[in-house]
DRENDREN-872439 format. One line per field, with one value per residue: chain; x, y, z of N, C-alpha, C, CB in turn. Coordinates in steps of 0.1 Angstrom, whole numbers, m for minus. Glycine has a CB too. Example, Ala and Ser with C-alpha at 12.3 -4.5 7.8 and 13.67 -1.06 7.14 Angstrom:
2
kette: c(A, A)
n_X: c(132, 128)
n_Y: c(m57, m22)
n_Z: c(78, 71)
ca_X: c(123, 137)
ca_Y: c(m45, m11)
ca_Z: c(78, 71)
c_X: c(132, 129)
c_Y: c(m33, 0)
c_Z: c(78, 79)
cb_X: c(113, 141)
cb_Y: c(m45, m6)
cb_Z: c(90, 57)
END
This chain:
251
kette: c(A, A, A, A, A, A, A, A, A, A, A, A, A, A, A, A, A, A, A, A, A, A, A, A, A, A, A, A, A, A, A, A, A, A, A, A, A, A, A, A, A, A, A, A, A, A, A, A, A, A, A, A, A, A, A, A, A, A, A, A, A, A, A, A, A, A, A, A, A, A, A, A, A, A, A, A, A, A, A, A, A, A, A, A, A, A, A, A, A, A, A, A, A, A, A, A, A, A, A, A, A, A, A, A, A, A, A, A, A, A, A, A, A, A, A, A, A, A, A, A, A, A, A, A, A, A, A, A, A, A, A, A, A, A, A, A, A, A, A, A, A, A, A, A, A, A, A, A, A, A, A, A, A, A, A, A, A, A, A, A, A, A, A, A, A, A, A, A, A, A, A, A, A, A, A, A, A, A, A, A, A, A, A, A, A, A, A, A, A, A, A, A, A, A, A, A, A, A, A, A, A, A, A, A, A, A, A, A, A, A, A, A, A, A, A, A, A, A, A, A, A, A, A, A, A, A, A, A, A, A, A, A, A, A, A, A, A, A, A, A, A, A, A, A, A, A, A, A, A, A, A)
n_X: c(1120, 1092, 1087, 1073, 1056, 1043, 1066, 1078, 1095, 1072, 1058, 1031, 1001, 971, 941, 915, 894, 879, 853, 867, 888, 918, 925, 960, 976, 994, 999, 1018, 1023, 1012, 1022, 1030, 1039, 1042, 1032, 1007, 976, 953, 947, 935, 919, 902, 906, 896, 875, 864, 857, 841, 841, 871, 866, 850, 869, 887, 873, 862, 890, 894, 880, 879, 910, 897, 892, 917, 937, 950, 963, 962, 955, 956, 964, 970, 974, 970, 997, 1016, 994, 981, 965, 941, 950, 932, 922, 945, 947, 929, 933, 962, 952, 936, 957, 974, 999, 1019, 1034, 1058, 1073, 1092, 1104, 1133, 1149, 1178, 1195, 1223, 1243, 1245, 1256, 1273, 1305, 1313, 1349, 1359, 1355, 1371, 1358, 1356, 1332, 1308, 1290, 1267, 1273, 1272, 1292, 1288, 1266, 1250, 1259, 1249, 1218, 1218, 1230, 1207, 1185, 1193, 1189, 1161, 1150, 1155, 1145, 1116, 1101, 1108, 1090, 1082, 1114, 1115, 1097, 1108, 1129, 1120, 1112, 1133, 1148, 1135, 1137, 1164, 1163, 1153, 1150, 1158, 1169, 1196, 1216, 1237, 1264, 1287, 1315, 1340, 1368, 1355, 1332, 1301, 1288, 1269, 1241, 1222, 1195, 1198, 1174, 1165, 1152, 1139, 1149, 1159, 1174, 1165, 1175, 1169, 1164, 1190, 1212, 1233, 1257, 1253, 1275, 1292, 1286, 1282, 1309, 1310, 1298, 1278, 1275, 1295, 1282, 1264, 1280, 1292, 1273, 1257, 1282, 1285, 1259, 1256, 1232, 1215, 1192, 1183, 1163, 1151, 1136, 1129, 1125, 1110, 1118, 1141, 1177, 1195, 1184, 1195, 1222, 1217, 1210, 1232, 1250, 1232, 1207, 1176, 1144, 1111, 1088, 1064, 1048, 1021, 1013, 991, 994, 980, 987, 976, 945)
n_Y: c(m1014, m1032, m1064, m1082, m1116, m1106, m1086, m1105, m1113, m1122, m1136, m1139, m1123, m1106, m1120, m1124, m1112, m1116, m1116, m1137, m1147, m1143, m1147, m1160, m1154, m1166, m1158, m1167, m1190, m1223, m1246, m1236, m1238, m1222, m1198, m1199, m1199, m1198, m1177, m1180, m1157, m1158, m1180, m1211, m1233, m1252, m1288, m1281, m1254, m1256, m1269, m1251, m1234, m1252, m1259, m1232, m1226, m1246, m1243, m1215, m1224, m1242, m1246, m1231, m1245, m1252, m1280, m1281, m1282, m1253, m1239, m1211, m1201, m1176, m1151, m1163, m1176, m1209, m1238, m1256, m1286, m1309, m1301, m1301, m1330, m1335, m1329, m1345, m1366, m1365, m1364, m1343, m1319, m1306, m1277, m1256, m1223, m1205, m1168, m1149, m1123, m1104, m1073, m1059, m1046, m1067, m1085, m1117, m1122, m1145, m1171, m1171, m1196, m1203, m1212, m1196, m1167, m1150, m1123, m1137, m1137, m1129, m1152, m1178, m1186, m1203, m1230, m1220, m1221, m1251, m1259, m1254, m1266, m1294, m1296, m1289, m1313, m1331, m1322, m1322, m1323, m1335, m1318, m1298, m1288, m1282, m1259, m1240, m1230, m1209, m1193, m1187, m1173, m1149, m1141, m1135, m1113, m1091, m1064, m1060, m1088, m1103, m1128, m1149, m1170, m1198, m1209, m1235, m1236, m1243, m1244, m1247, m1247, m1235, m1215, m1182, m1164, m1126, m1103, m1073, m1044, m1012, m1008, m1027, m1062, m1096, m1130, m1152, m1187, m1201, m1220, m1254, m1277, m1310, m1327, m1306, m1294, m1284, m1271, m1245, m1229, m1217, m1198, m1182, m1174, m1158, m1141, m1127, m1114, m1096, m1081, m1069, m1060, m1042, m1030, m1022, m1039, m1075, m1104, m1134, m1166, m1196, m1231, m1247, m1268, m1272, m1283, m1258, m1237, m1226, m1225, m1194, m1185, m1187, m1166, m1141, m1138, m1133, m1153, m1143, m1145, m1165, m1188, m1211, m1237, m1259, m1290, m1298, m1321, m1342, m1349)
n_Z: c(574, 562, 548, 525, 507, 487, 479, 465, 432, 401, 377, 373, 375, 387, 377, 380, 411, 442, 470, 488, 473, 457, 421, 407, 374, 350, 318, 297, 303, 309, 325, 342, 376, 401, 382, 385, 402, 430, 459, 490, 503, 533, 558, 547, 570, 572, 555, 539, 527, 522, 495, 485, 479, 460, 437, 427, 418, 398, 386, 373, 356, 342, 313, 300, 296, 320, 337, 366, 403, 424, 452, 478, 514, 532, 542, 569, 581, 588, 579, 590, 611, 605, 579, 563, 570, 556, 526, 521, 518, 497, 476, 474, 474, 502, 505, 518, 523, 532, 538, 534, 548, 547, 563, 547, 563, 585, 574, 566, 560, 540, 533, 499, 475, 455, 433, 399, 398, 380, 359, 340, 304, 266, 258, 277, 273, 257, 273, 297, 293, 286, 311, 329, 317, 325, 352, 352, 339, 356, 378, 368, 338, 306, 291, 307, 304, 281, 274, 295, 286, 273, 289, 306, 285, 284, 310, 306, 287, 305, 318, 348, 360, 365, 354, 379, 374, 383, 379, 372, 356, 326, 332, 342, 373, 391, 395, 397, 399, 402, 407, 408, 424, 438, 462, 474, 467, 455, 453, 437, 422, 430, 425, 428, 417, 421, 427, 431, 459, 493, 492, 494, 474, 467, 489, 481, 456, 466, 484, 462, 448, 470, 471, 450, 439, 462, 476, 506, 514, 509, 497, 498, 488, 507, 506, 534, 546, 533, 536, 528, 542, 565, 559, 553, 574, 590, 577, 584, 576, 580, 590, 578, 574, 563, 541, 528, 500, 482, 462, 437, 406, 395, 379)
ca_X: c(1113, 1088, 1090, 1067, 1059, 1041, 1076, 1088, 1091, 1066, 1052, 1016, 992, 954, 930, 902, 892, 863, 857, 867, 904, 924, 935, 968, 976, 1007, 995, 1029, 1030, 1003, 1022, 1040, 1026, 1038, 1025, 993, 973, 944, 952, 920, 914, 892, 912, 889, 871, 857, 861, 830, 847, 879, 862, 846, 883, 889, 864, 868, 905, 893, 868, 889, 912, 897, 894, 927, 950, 959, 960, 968, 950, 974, 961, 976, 971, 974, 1006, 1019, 980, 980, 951, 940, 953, 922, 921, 956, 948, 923, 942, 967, 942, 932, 965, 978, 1013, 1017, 1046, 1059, 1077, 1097, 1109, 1141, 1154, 1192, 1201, 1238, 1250, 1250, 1262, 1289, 1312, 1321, 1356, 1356, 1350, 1381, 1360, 1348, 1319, 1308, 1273, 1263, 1273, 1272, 1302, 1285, 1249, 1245, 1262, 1240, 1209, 1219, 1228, 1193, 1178, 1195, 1180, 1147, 1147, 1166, 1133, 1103, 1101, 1112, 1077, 1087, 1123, 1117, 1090, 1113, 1137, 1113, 1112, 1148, 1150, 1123, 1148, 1180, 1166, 1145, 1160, 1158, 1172, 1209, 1221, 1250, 1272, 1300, 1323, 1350, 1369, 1346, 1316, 1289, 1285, 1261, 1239, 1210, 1191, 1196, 1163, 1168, 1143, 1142, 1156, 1166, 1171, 1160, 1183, 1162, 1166, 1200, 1214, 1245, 1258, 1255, 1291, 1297, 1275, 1296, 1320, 1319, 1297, 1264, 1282, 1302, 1272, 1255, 1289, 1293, 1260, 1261, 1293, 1281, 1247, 1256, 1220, 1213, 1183, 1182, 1154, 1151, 1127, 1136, 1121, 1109, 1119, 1154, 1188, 1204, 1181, 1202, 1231, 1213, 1209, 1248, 1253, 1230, 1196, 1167, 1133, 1103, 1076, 1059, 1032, 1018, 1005, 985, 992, 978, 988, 968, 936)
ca_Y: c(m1017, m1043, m1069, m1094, m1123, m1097, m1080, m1112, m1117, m1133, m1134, m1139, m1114, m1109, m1125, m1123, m1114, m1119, m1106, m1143, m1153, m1141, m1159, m1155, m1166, m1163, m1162, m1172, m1207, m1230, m1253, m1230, m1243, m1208, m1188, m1206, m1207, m1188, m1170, m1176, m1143, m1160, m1196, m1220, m1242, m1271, m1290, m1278, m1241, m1257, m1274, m1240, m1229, m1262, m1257, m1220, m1228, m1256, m1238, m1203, m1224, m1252, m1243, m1223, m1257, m1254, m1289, m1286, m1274, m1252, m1234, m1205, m1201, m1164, m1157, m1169, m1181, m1224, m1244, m1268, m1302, m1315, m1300, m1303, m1343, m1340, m1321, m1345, m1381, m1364, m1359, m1328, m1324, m1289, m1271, m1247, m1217, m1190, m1153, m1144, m1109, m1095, m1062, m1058, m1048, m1081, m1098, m1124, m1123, m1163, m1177, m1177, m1209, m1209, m1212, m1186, m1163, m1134, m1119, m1143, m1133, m1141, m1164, m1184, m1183, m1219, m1236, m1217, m1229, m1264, m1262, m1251, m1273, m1305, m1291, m1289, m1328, m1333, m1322, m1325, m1335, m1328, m1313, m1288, m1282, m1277, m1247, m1231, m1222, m1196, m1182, m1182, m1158, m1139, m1132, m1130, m1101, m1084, m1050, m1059, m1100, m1108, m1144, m1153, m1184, m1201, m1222, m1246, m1236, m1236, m1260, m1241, m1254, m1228, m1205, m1174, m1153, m1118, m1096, m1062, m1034, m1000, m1006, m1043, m1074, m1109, m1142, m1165, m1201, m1206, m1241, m1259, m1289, m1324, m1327, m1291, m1290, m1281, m1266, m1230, m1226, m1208, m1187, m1171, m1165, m1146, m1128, m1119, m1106, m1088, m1071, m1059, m1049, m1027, m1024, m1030, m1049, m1088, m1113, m1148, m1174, m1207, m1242, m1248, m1282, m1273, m1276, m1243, m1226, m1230, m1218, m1184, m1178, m1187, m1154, m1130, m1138, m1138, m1154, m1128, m1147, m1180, m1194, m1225, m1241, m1271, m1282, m1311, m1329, m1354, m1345)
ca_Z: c(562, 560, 533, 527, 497, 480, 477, 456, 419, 398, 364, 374, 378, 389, 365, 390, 423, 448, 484, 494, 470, 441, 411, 397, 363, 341, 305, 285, 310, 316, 329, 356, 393, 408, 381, 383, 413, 437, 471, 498, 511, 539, 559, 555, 585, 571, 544, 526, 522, 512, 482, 475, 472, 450, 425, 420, 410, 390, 373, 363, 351, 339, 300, 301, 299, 333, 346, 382, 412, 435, 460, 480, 521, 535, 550, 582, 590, 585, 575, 605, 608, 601, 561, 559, 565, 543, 514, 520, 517, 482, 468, 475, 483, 504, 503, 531, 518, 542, 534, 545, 555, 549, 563, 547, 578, 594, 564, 575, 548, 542, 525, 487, 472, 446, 415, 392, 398, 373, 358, 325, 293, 256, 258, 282, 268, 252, 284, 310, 286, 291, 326, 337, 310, 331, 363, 348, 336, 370, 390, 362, 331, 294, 286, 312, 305, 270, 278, 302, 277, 267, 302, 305, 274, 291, 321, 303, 283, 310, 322, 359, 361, 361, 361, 381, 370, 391, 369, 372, 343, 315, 332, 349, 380, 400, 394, 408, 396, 408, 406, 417, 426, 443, 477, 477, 456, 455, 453, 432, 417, 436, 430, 427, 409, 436, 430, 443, 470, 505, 488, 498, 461, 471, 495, 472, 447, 478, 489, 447, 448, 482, 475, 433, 438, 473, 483, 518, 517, 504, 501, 489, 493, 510, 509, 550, 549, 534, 547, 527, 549, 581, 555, 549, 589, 596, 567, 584, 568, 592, 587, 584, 570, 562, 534, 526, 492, 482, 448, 429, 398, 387, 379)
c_X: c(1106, 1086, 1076, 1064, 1053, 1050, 1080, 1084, 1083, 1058, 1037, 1011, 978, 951, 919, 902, 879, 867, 867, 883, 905, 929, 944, 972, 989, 1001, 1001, 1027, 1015, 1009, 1033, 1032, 1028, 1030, 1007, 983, 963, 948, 935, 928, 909, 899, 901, 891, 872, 859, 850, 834, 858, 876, 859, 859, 888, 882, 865, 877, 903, 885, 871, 898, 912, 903, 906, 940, 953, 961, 960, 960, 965, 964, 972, 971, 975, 991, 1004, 1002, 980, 967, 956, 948, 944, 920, 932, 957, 942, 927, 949, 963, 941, 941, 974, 984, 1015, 1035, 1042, 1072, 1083, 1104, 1120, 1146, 1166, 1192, 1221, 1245, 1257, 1250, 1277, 1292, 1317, 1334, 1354, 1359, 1363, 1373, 1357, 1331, 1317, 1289, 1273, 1267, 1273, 1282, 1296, 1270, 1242, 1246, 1251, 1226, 1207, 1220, 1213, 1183, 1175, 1190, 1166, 1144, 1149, 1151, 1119, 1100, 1107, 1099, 1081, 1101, 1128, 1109, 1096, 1121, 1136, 1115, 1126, 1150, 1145, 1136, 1157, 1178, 1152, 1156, 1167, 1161, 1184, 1207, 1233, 1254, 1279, 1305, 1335, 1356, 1362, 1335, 1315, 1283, 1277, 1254, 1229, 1210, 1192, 1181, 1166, 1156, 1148, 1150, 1158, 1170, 1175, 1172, 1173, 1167, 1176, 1203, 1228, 1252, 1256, 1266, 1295, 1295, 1288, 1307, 1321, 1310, 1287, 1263, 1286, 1293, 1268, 1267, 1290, 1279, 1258, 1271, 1288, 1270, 1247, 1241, 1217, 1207, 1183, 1171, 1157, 1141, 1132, 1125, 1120, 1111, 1131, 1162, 1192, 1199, 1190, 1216, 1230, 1213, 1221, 1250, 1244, 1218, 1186, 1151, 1123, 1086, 1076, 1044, 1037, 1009, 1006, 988, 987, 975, 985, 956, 926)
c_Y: c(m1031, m1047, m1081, m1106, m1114, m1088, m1089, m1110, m1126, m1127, m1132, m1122, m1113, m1110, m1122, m1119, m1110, m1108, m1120, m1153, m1142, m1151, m1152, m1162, m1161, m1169, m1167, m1187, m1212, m1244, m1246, m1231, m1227, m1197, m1187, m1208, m1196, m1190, m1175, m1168, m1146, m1176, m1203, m1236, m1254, m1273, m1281, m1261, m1245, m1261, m1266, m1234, m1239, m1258, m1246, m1219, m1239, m1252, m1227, m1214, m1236, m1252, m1229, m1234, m1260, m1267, m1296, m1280, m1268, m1237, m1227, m1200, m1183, m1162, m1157, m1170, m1200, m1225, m1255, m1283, m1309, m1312, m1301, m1325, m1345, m1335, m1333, m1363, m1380, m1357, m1346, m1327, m1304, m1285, m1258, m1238, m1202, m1181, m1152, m1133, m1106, m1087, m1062, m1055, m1055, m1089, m1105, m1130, m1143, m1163, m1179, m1191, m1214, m1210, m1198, m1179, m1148, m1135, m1130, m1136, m1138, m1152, m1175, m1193, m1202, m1230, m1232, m1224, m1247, m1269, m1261, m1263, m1291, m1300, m1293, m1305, m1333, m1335, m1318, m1336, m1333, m1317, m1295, m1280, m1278, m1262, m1239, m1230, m1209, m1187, m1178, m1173, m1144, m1131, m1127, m1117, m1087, m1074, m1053, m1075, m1101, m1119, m1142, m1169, m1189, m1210, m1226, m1250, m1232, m1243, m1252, m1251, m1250, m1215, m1198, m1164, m1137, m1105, m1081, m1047, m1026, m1003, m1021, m1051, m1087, m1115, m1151, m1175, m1201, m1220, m1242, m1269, m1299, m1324, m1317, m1286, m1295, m1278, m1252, m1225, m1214, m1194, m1180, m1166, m1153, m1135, m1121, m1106, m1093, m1076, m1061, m1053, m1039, m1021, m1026, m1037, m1059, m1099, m1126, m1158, m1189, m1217, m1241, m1260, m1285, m1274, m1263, m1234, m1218, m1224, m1201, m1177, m1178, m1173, m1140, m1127, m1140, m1140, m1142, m1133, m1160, m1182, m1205, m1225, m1253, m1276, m1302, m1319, m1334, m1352, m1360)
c_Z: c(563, 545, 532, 512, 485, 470, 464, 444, 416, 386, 366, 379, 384, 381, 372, 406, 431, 462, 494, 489, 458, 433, 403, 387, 359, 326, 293, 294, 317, 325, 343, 367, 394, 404, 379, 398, 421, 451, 479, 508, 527, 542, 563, 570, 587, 558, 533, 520, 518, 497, 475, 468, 462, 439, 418, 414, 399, 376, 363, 356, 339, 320, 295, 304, 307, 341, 356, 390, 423, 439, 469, 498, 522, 542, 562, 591, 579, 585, 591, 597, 598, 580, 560, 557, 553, 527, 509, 512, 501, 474, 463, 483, 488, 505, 508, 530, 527, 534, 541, 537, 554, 550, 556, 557, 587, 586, 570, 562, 551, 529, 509, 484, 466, 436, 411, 395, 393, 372, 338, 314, 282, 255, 264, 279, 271, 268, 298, 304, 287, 302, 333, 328, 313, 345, 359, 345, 351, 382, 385, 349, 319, 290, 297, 312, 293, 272, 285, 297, 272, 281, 304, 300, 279, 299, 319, 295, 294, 316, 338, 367, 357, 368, 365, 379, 381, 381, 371, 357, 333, 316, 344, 361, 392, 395, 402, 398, 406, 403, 415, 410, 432, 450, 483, 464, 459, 450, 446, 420, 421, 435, 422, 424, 420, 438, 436, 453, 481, 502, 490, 480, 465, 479, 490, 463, 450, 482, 474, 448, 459, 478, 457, 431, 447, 471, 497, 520, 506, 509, 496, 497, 496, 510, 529, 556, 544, 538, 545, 536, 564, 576, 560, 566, 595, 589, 570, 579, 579, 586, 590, 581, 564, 551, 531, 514, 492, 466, 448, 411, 392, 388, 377)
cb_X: c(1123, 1077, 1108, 1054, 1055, 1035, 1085, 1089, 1098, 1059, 1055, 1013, 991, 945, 929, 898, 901, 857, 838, 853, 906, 937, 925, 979, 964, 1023, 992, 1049, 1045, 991, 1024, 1046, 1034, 1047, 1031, 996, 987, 929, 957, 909, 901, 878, 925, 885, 858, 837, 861, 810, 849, 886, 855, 838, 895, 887, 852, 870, 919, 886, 853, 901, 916, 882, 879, 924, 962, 954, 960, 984, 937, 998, 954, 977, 974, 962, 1015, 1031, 959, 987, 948, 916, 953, 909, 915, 967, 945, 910, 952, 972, 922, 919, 961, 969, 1030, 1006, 1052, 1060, 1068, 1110, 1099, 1152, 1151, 1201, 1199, 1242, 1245, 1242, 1264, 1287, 1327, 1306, 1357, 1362, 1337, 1388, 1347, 1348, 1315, 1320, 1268, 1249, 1280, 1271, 1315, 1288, 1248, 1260, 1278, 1240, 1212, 1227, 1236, 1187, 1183, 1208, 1184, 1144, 1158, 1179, 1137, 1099, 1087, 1117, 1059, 1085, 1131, 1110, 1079, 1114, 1136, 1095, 1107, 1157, 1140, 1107, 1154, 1190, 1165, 1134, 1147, 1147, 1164, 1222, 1222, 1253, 1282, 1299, 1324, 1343, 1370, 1351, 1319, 1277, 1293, 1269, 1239, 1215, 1180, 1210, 1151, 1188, 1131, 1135, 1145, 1154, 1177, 1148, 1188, 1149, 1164, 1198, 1197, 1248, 1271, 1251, 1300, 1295, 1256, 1301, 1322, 1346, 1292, 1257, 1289, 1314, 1260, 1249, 1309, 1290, 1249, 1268, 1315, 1281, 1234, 1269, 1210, 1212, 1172, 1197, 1140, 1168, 1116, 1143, 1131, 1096, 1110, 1157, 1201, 1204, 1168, 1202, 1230, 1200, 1200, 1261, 1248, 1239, 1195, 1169, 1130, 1108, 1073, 1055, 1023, 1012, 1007, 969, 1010, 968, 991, 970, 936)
cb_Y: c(m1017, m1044, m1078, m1089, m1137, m1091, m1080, m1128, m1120, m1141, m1146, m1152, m1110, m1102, m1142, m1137, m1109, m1141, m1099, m1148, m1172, m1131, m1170, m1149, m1167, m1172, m1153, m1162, m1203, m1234, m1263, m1212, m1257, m1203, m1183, m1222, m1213, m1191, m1150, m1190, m1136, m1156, m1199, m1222, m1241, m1276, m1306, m1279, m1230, m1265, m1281, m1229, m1227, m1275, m1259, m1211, m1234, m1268, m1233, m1188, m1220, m1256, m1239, m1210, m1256, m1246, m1291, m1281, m1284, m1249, m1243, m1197, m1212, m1159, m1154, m1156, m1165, m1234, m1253, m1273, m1312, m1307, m1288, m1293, m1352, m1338, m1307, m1338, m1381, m1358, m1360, m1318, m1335, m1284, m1271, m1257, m1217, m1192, m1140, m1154, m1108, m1094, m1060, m1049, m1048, m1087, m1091, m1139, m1109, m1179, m1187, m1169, m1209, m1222, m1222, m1193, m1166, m1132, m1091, m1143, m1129, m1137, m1162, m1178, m1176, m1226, m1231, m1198, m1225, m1269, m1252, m1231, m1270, m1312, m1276, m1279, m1335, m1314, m1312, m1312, m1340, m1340, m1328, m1292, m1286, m1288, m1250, m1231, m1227, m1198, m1188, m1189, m1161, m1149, m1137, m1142, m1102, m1091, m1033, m1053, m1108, m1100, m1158, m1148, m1182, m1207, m1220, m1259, m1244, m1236, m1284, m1237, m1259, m1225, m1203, m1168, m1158, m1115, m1107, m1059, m1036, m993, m996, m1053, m1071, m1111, m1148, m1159, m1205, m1203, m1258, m1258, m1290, m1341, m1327, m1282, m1300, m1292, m1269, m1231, m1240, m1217, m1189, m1176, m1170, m1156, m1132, m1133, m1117, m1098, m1081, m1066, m1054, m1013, m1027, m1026, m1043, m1094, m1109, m1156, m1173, m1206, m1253, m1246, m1291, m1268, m1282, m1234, m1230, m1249, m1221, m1186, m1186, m1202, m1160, m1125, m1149, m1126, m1165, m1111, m1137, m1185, m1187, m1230, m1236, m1270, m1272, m1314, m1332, m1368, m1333)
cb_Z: c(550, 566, 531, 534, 498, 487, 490, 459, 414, 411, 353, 387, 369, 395, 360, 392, 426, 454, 495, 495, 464, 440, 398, 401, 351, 347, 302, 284, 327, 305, 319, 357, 414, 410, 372, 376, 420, 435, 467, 506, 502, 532, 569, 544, 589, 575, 542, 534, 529, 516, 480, 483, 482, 454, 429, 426, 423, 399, 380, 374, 356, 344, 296, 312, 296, 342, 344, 386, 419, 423, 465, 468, 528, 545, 549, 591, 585, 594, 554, 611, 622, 613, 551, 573, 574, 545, 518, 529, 527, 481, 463, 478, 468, 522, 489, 546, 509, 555, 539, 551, 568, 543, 579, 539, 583, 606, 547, 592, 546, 536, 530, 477, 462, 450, 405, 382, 411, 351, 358, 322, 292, 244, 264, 290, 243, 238, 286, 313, 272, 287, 333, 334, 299, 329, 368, 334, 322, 375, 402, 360, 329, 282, 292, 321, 311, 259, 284, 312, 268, 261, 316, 300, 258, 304, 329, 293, 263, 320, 322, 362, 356, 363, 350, 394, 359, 405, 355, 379, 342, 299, 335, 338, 382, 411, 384, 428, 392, 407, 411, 416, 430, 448, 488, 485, 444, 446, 468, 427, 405, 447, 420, 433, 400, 433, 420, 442, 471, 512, 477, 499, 450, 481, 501, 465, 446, 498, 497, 431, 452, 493, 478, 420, 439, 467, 476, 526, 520, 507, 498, 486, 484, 522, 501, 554, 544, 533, 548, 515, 551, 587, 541, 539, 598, 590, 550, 580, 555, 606, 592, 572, 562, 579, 518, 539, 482, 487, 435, 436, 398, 392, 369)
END
């Protein structure tokens, strides 16, 4: 079975498309980078076709709130050094994004952790809402972790997204989204309190998950500049695929 990022979740959709990019948008979130952003179809050379790709993204979404540029490379094809310096001269921080691959098969069961790990429920509701809501301040801003409240809701009542928890007693100290389709399912937003981290927490999400959805095939997307990633390959996960985006901020 091939998989590829196409495979992954994601609210965005096509709004547009040429013979030369796509633009995907997400219409409930203008301030979502991922669900915001144009694909080039075509890797540019020189700067003067990257700008064409700047401007096109600048210009769909200019009058649509959006106020970020974020650009999307093909996969596993890089932009030269040369526009990658210059992307990087004019503020544009890139980010390098791998696919990885579980057959169940060659899942390598790891040690439970010792805490708690189930599927979300209403007992937990408020607590999981706050946990994700200090992650969000944690690594943006309040403007952002007030708005993703709403998306949260989004997931917790979509047919095809379970959250998993880990807790330490009655304090939520990990969680992942599980996303599950036909013939696999996705590991997304994975994270784990600082204090918990090396503890055997993450692992156990992934063996919970593994052993209750019993599908053979598992994806999730890793940071490329991560350590967990190096977790995910000790467990049986193998890289399959690689993109690269440009995003920029400050207009």
């Amino acid at each position: 079975m091939n998989y590829s990022f196409k495979d992954i979740h994601s609210r965005a959709r096509v709004a547009t498309e040429t013979d030369k990019y796509v633009v995907y948008q997400t219409l409930k979130s203008k301030l979502y980078f991922s669900g915001n952003y144009l694909l080039m179809k075509k890797t540019p050379e020189t700067i003067e076709e990257l700008d064409y790709y700047i401007s096109a993204c600048r210009n769909f979404f200019r009058d649509k709130g959006v106020n970020f540029i974020h650009l999307a490379s093909q996969e596993n094809i890089a932009l030269s050094k040369k526009l990658k310096k210059h992307l990087k001269k004019v503020n544009y921080t890139e980010i390098n994004l791998d696919l990885y691959y579980l057959d169940t098969d060659n899942f390598v069961e790891q040690e439970d952790s010792g805490y708690d790990i189930s599927y979300l429920t209403k007992k937990d509701l408020n607590n999981y809402l706050e946990f994700q809501y200090k992650i969000d301040l944690e690594s943006s801003d309040e403007e952002w972790a007030e708005h993703n409240q709403d998306l949260l809701y989004e997931d917790i009542r979509s047919d095809n997204i379970k959250q998993l928890i880990a807790k330490d007693g009655d304090k939520i100290i990990g969680t992942a989204n599980i996303i599950v389709k036909a013939d696999f399912f996705e590991i997304d937003n994975l994270y784990v309190s600082h204090e918990y981290r090396r503890k055997g927490v993450a692992m156990h999400l992934i063996n919970f998950a593994v052993k209750n959805e019993q599908k053979k095939n598992v994806l999730l997307v890793a940071d490329a500049n991560d350590t967990p990633k190096y977790m995910y390959e000790k467990i049986g996960f193998k890289k399959i695929s690689e993109q690269d985006f440009y995003l920029k901020t400050k207009l």
